[in-house]
N, C-alpha and C positions, 0 to 999 in steps of 0.2 A: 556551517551547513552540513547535512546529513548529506549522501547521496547513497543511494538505492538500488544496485539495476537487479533482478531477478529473472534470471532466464530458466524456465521450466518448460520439461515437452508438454506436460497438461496444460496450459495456461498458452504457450503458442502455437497449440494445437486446434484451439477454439475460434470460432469469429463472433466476433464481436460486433458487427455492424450493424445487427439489430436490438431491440429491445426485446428480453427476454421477461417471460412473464416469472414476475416471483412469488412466493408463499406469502402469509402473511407475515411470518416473522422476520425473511429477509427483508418485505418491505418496512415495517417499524425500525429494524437494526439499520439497514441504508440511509432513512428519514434524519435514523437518532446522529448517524455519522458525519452526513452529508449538516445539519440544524451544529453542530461542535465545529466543525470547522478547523478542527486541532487532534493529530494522532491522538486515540484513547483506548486503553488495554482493555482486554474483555469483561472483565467488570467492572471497566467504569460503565461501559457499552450496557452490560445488568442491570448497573445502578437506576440507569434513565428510563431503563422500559418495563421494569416491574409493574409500572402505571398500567401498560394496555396488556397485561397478563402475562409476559416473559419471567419467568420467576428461577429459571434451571441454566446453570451456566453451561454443559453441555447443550441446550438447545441454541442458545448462541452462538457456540464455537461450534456447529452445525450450520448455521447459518452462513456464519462468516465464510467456512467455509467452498459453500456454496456460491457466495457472492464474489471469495476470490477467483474461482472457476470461471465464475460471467467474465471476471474483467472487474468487475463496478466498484471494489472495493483491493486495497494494498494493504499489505502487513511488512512494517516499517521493524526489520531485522533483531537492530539493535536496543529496541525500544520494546518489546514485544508489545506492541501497537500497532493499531491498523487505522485507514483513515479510507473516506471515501474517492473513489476515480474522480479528478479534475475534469473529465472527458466525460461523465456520464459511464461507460465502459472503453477498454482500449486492451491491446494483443500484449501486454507486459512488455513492451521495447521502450519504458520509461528509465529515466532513475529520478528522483525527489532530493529535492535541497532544502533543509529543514532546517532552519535557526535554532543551537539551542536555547538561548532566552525567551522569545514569543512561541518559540514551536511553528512558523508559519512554512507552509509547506510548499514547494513548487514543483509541479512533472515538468520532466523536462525529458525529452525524444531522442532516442538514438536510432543510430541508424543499423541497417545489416552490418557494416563494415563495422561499427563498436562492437556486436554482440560478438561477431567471427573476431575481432581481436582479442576480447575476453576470455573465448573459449577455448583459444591458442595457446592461451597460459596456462591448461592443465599439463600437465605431467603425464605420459603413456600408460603412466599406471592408473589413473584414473579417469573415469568419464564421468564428466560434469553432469550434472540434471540438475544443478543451480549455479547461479553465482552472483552473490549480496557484495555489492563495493557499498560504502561510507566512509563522507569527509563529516566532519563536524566543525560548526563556523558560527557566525554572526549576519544576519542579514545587515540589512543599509541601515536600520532605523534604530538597530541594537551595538551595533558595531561602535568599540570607546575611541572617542573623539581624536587618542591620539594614534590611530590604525586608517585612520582616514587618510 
């Protein structure tokens, strides 16, 4: 499994508890994310929406953007892939556990006390405004029979 956590001051600095209204191209890119169901890099993200006009990979990575600021959507570090919020939008106090043979992805909630432990591990000489942890692993249904 992957795991994920990303702590940025733009990103929990935002509320999320409403629905924000989106452009049309975030909502085709959210649609195209949310219908895959599986991390996918920005032009795969292209590939799918050239249909209803998105033709410019910067107007993507514009978008995407945008919709990591809502909340709605993650960009998966290691993978430079993004996938859409399990929660619809949420304040980035997730990390994601990510198979790598199916890709199947889980948020999974931390709390204040994991992000303040995390951020206790910088060094005085640096101030954090992120920090990406990843395990890589096998979920239950890909995992070889003798790890069971």
């Amino acid at each position: 499994m992957w795991m994920c956590y990303v702590i940025s001051s733009a990103m929990n600095a935002a509320h999320h508890h409403h629905h924000p209204k989106l452009s049309r191209n975030q909502s085709e890119i959210l649609a195209c994310l949310r219908k895959a169901k599986e991390p996918m890099s920005a032009y795969a993200i292209l590939d799918r929406v050239r249909k209803s006009g998105i033709s410019h990979p910067p107007t993507v990575y514009r978008a995407l953007n945008d919709l990591m600021q809502k909340g709605m959507v993650h960009r998966l570090e290691s993978r430079s892939a993004f996938i859409a919020c399990g929660h619809g939008a949420c304040d980035g106090k997730f990390a994601f556990a990510i198979c790598r043979v199916c890709e199947k992805v889980i948020e999974i909630p931390l709390s204040d006390e994991d992000r303040a432990a995390l951020l206790a591990l910088a060094p005085k000489e640096i101030v954090p405004e992120q920090v990406t942890l990843e395990l890589a692993g096998h979920c239950e249904t890909c995992r070889p029979a003798d790890a069971a």
